[in-house]
C-alpha positions as CSV (number, residue, x, y, z in Angstrom):
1,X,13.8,-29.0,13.4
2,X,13.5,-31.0,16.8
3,X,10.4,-31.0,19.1
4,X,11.0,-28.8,22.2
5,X,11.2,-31.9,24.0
6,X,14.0,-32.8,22.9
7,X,16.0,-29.3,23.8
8,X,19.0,-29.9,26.2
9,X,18.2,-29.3,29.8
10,X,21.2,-27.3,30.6
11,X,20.6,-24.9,27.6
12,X,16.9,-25.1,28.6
13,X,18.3,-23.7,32.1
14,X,20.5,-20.4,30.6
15,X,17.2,-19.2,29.3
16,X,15.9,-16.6,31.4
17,X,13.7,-14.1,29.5
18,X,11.2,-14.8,26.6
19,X,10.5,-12.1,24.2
20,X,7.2,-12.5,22.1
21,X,5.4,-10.6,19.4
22,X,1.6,-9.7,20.7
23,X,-0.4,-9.0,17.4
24,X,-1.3,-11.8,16.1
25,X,1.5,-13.9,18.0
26,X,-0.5,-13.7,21.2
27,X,-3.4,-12.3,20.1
28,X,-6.2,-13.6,17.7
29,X,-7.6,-10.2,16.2
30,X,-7.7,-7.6,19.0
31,X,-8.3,-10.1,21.8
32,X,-6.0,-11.9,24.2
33,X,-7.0,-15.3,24.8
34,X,-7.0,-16.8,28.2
35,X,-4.5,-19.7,26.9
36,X,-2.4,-17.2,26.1
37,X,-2.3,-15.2,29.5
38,X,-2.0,-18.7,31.0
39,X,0.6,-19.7,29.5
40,X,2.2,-16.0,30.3
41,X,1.6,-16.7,33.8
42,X,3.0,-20.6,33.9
43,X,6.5,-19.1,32.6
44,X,6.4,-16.2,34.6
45,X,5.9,-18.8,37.7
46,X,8.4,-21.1,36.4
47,X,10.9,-18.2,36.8
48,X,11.1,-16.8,33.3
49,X,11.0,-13.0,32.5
50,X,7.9,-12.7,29.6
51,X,8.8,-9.3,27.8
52,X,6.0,-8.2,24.7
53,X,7.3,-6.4,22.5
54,X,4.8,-4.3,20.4
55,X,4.1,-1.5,18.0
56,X,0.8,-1.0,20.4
57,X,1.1,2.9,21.6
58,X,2.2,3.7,25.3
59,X,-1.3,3.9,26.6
60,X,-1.9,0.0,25.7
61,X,1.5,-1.0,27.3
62,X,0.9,1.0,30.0
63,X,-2.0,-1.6,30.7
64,X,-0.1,-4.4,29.6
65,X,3.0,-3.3,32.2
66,X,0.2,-3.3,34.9
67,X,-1.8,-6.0,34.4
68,X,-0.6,-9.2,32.8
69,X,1.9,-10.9,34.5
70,X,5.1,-9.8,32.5
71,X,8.4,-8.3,33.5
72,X,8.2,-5.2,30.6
73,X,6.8,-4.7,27.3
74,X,8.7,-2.6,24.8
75,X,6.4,-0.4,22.6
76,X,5.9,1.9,19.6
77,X,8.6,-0.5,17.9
78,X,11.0,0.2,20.3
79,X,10.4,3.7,21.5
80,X,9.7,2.8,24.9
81,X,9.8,0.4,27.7
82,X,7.6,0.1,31.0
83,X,8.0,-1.8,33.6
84,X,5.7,-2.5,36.4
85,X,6.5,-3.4,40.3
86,X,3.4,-5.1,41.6
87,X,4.9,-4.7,45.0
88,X,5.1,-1.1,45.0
89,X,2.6,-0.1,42.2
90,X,5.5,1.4,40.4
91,X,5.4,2.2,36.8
92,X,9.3,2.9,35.3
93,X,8.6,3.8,32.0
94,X,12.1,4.4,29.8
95,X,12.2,5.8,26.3
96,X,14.7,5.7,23.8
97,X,15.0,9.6,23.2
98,X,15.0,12.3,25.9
99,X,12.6,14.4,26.8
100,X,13.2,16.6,24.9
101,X,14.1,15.0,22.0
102,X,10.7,13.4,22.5
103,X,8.6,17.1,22.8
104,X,10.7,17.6,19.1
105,X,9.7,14.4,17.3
106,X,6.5,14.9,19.0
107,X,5.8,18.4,17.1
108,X,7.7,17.1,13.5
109,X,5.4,13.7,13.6
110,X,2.0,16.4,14.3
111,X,3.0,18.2,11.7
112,X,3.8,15.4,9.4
113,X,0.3,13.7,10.2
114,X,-1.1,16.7,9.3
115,X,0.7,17.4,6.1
116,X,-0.4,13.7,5.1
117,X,-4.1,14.0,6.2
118,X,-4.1,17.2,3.9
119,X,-2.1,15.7,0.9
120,X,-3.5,12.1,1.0
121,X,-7.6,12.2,0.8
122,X,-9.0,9.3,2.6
123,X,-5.9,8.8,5.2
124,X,-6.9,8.7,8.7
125,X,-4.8,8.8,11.7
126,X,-5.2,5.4,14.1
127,X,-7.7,5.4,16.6
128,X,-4.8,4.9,19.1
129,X,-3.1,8.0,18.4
130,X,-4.1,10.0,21.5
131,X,-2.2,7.2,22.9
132,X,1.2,7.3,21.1
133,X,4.2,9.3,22.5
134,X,6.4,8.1,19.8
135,X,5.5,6.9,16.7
136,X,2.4,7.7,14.0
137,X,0.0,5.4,12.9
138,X,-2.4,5.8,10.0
139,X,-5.7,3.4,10.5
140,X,-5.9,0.6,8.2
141,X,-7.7,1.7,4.8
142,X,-11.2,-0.1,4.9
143,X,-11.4,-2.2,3.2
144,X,-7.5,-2.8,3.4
145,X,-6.7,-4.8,0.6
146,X,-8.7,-2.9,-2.2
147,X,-6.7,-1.2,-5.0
148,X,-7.6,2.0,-3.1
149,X,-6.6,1.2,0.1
150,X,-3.3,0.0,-1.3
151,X,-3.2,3.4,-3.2
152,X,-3.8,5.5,-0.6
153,X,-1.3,3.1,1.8
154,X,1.8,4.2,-1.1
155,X,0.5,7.9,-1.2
156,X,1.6,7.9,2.7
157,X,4.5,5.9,2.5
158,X,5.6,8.7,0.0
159,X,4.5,11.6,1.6
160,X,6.0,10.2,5.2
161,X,9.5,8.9,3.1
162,X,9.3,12.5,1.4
163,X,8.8,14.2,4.5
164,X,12.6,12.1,6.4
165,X,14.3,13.2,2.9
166,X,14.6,9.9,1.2
């Protein structure tokens, strides 16, 4: 392992987009801090494309898309992408599935978050949910690491592996 220094100018050149992780990458807990968003906005000015990539639902990288200075963020681990135009005020926002095939998983991933809220006692859906277009997320059992959060975290994973046929 070199220091960044010492990486060769040309190849330094090629690079032209930087993908980063956001939970704890560029966060610290739930908050972004301001070195972080500066240091977005020194490589977006020195021409590179910043894309996050999150498992954060739509509505978050809706925001993000809008208002930090970054080309896209892909969400819901790869469900979607959004890009925002500042010029225009232009959201694109592209998904992985159509429409349709979205409405579908939609009303399977309802259904299955209901069938583990009923079979599961003590699972919760996130907080975020009302936010997600493509993906499910369960909230953290509280506290997490306790034998029965980690119990109730494999009586999910079953339920939701049970549920795709595995």
């Amino acid at each position: 392992m070199r220091p960044f220094e010492q990486f060769p100018a040309d190849r330094l050149a090629a690079i032209r987009f930087v993908l980063t992780d956001v939970d704890d990458t560029l966060t610290e807990g739930a908050r972004l801090p301001a070195v972080a968003y500066d240091a977005i906005e020194r490589l977006t000015r020195a021409g590179y494309r910043v894309i996050p990539i999150t498992a954060a639902p739509a509505g978050w990288c809706d925001l993000m898309s809008r208002m930090w200075p970054v080309a896209a963020v892909i969400g819901e681990n790869g469900g979607l992408c959004f890009r925002h135009d500042p010029k225009t005020g232009i959201t694109e926002r592209r998904y992985w599935a159509s429409e349709g095939e979205r409405r579908r998983d939609g009303e399977r991933l309802a259904e299955l978050g209901e069938r583990i809220r009923a079979l599961v006692p003590g699972s919760e859906l996130s907080a975020d949910q009302g936010w997600r277009q493509t993906t499910l997320a369960f909230r953290n059992p509280d506290p997490p690491i306790a034998d029965v959060g980690v119990d109730v975290v494999r009586r999910v994973l079953a339920v939701v592996e049970a549920g795709l046929g595995r």
